[in-house]
N, C-alpha and C positions, 0 to 999 in steps of 0.2 A: 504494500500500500504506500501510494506515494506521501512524505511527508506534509505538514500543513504549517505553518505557519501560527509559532506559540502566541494566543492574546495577550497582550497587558494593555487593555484598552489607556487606564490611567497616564502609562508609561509614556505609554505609545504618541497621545495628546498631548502630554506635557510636552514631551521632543518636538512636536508638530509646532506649537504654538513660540518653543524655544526657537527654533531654526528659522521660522518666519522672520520674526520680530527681529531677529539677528541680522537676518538679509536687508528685511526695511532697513533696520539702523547704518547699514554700512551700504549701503546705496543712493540713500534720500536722507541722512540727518549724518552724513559724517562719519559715523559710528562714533557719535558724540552725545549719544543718549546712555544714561544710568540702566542697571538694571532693572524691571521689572517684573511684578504677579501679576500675569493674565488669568484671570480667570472664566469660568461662563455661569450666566445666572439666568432663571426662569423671574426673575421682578417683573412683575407686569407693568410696572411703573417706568423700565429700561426699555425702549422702545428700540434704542439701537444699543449704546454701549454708554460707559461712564468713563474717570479717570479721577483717583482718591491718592492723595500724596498722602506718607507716608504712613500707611496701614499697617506696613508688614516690619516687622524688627527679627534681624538675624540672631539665635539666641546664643550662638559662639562669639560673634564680631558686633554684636548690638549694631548691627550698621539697620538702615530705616531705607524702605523701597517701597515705592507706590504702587497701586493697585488699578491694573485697569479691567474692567469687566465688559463684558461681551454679550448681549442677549442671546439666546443659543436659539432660541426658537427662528433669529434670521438661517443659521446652518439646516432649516428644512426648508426654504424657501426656492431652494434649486440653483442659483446661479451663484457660484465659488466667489465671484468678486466681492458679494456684499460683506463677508466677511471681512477680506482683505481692507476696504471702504473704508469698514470701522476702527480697524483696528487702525488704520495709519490714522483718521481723526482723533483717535485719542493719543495716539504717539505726538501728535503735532501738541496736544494738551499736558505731555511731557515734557517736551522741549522748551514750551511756555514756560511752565511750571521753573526746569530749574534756569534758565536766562532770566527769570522775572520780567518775563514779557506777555503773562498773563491778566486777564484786566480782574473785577471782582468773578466770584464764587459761581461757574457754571455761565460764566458771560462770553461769550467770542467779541473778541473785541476786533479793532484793522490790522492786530500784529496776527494774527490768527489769521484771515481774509486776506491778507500778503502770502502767508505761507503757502495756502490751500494755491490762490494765484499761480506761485511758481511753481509747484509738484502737479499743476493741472490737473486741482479739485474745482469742479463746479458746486457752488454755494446756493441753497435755499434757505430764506427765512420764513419762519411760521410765527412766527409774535404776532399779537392783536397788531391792527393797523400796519403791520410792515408793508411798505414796497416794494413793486416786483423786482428791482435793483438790487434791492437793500443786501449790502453783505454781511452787518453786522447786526449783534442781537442774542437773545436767550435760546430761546428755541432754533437750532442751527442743525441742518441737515447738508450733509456733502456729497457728491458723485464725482465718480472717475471722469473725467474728459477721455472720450473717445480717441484714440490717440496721441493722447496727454502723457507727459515726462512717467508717474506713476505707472498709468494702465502698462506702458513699457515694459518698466522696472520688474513689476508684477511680472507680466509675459513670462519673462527671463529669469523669473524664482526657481529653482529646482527644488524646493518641498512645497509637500501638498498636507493637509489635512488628510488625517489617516482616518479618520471618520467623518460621516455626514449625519446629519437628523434625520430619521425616519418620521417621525411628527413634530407640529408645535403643540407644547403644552402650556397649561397653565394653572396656575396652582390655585384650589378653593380654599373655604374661609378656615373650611379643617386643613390645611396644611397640606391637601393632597391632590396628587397629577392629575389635571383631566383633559384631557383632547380637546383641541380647541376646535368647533366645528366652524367647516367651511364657509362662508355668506353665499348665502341662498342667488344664485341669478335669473334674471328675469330673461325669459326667450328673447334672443337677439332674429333681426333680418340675417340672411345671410349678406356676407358682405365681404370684402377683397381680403385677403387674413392682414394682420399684423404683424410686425415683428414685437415679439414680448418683449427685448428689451434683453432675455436671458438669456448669456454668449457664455460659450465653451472652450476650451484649453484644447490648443493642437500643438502638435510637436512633429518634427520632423524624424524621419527613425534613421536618418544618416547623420546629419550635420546638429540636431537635437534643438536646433532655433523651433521658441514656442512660439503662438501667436494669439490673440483670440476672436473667437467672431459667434456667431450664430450657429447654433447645432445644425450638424447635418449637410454643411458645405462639404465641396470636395475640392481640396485646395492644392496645389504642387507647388514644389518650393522648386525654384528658377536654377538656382545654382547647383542642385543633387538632383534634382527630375523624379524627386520622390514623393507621393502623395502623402500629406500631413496625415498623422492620427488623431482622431477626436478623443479628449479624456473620457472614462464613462464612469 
């Protein structure tokens, strides 16, 4: 019987979430960022992710490291970026952090909206009253630019998250999991399809240049005359 491959899911995650953040850091910040706890939370109140200075005390070297958390329930939403997304919005809330170029508690202020600028995050704000310009504010959502320095960098990550979400949950008033059901849709016309929006990880199986686009292309890489493979 051919062998299989021992679990340590714990193990396995912590590596995954280590070797990321290690890539961001030494691609897009320098490798000028402190250590970090990533962690992942079901809060219903984390829509995307958070970032908590000094949570964590090393109980050898008392040295003190920030906490940044991760909604896990975005890991069943299907597209590997939005991970990615968050996690560098809170590394930028790292970097703030120890330059003291952060404004108050949970604020993006314009040193944040510079940042997002040059690593080519595009910027939402959701505050009462904001405009559709508006780059600063509380409520602050970001997205890859298509083409952007980041979506790049990403491409050209070689680790992956060794697990995905099978569902999102969410936790009741007794403290316990419950599936979070789907919203109901109402019968559409038929109509020209869309692109969802949700792009996939190709790799080339010669030269190993990644790219990403839309599930289901069929793409060849110019220089090795090799058809890309889709992550699955």
């Amino acid at each position: 019987m051919e062998n299989t491959k021992e679990l340590n899911p714990t193990e396995q995650m912590a590596a995954s979430f280590k070797n990321i953040t290690e890539y961001l850091n030494a691609h897009l910040f320098n490798g000028q960022l402190p250590p970090v706890f990533v962690t992942l939370t079901r809060n219903n109140k984390v829509t995307g992710g958070y970032f908590a200075d000094g949570q964590w005390t090393n109980n050898d070297t008392s040295e003190q490291v920030a906490e940044i958390g991760i909604n896990s329930n975005l890991l069943a939403e299907g597209d590997p970026l939005t991970f990615y997304n968050v996690l560098l919005h809170e590394l930028i809330h790292l970097e703030q952090y120890e330059n003291k170029t952060n404004g108050r508690k949970g604020y993006h202020n314009q040193a944040f909206a510079d940042r997002c600028e040059a690593m080519g995050l595009d910027i939402k704000v959701s505050d009462k009253d904001a405009t559709e310009d508006q780059k600063t504010g509380q409520a602050v959502a970001t997205y890859l630019r298509t083409g952007g320095k980041a979506e790049r960098i990403i491409a050209e990550c070689p680790y992956d998250l060794d697990y995905s979400n099978s569902q999102a949950l969410t936790i009741d008033d007794q403290g316990q999991p419950q599936a979070i059901p789907e919203p109901k849709q109402e019968p559409k016309q038929e109509q020209e399809p869309k692109n969802s929006g949700v792009r996939s990880k190709y790799t080339c199986p010669k030269c190993g240049t990644h790219i990403w686009g839309k599930g289901g292309l069929d793409i060849v890489c110019s220089p090795c005359y090799e058809h890309f493979i889709e992550a699955r």
